[in-house]
Structures are given as structure tokens and as C-alpha cells.
C-alpha positions in Angstrom: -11.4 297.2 60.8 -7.9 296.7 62.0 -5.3 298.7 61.9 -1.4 297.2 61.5 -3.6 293.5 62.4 -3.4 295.1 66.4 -6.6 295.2 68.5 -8.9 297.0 69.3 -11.1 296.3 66.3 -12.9 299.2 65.0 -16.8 299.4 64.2 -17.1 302.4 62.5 -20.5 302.9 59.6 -18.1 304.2 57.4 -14.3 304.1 56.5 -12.5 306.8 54.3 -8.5 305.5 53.8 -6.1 308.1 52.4 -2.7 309.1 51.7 -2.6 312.2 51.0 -4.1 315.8 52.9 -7.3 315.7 50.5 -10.2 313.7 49.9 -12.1 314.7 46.1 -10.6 318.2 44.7 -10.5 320.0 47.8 -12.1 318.7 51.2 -9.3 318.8 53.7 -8.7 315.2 55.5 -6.0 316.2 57.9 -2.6 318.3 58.5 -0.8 315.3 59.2 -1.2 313.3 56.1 1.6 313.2 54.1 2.0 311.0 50.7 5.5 310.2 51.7 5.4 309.2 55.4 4.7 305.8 55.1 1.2 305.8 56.5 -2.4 305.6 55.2 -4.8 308.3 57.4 -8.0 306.6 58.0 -10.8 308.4 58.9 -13.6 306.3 60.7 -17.5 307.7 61.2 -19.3 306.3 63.5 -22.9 307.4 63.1 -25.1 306.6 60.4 -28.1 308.7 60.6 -28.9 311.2 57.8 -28.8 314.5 60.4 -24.8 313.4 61.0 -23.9 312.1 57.4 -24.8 315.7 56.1 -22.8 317.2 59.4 -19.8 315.3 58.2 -19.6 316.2 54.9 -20.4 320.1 56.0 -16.9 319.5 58.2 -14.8 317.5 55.1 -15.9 320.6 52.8 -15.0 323.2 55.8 -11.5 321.2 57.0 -12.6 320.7 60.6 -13.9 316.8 60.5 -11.4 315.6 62.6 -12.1 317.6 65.3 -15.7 316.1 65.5 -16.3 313.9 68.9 -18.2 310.8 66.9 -15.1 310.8 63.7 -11.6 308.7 64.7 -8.7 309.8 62.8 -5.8 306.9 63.0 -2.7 306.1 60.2 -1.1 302.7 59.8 0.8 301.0 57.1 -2.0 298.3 57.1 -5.9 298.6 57.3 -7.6 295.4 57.2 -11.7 295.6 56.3 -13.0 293.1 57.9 -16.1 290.8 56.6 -19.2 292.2 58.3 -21.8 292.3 56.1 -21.5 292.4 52.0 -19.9 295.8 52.2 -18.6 297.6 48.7 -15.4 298.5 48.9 -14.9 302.5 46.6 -11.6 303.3 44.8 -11.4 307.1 43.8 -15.7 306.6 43.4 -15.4 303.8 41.3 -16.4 300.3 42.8 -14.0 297.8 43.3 -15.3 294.5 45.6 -16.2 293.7 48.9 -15.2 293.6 52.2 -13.0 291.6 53.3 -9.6 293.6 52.3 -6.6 294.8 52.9 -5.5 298.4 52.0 -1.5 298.6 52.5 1.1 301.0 51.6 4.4 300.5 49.7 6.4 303.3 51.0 8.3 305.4 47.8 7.1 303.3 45.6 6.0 306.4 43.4 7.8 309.3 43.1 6.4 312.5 42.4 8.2 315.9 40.6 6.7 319.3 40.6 
């Protein structure tokens, strides 16, 4: 993937994009997202065997993933999924097409009241 179209291009197994502090109900992504800062947080993983797949989700449900030496934390306004593969592309668990894709952000485009 790319992030803002800049290099270096990113080969991570696999991608979760995010705006907001929390991925599901309550598995802490990172302190510094933020739904009205402009940016998508993009969290990369870059192993694929089963031993590190269950150590990532261990460190989503416990809040320390980022801190992990083989998971990437970026933000951008842009994230472009590039073709490699036939690769499904997940919105909130539902699937919604293949890579390639562009995930951007409109910046206040919703406004939220508690």
C-alpha cells in the first residue's frame, strides 16, 4: 500500500485502516487516533504465520499492538491498496471488493453530538 501516493510502498500480510481509537467494541488501535484530525491510522502486520496472527490479536484485545517490533502504525489522508493478488477488501466485517482501492478521508464531513 501507499500512503498520501508517497513512496516507500508498503508490503505488509495485512492492513487494518481506521479513524477512530477502536477497532470492533473495544480493542484499542492507538492514543493518537482521533475521528476529527483529518487522518486515517493504518495499522500494517507484517507476519502471517498462525503463532503471530494469535499474538496480534492478544495485543489489539490488551491495547499494546502498536508497540510490537513486526506491526507499522502510520496515518494519512490517503491509503491506496494496491493490486497484488485478488485481495478482499472488509468494511466493518462485511465484504466489499478487491484490491485495488483507495480509502480517503473527507475531513468534517460528519459531525458528531454527545
Amino acid at each position: 500500500f501507499l500512503l498520501d501516493d508517497k513512496p516507500p510502498i508498503h508490503t505488509d500480510y495485512i492492513v487494518i485502516i481506521s479513524n477512530g481509537k477502536y477497532y470492533s467494541s473495544n480493542m484499542f488501535i492507538s492514543d493518537k487516533a482521533s475521528p476529527n484530525d483529518g487522518l486515517l491510522d493504518v495499522i500494517g502486520f507484517q507476519k502471517r504465520n498462525s503463532l503471530s496472527i494469535l499474538r496480534y490479536i492478544w495485543e489489539l484485545k490488551g491495547g499494546n499492538l502498536t508497540e510490537l517490533p513486526d506491526v507499522e502504525y502510520f496515518q494519512a489522508q490517503n491509503i491506496r491498496l494496491l493490486p497484488h493478488g485478488h485481495h478482499k477488501i472488509h468494511l466493518d466485517g462485511e465484504p466489499i471488493g478487491y484490491t485495488p482501492a483507495l480509502v480517503s478521508v473527507a475531513p468534517s464531513a460528519i459531525r458528531i453530538v454527545c
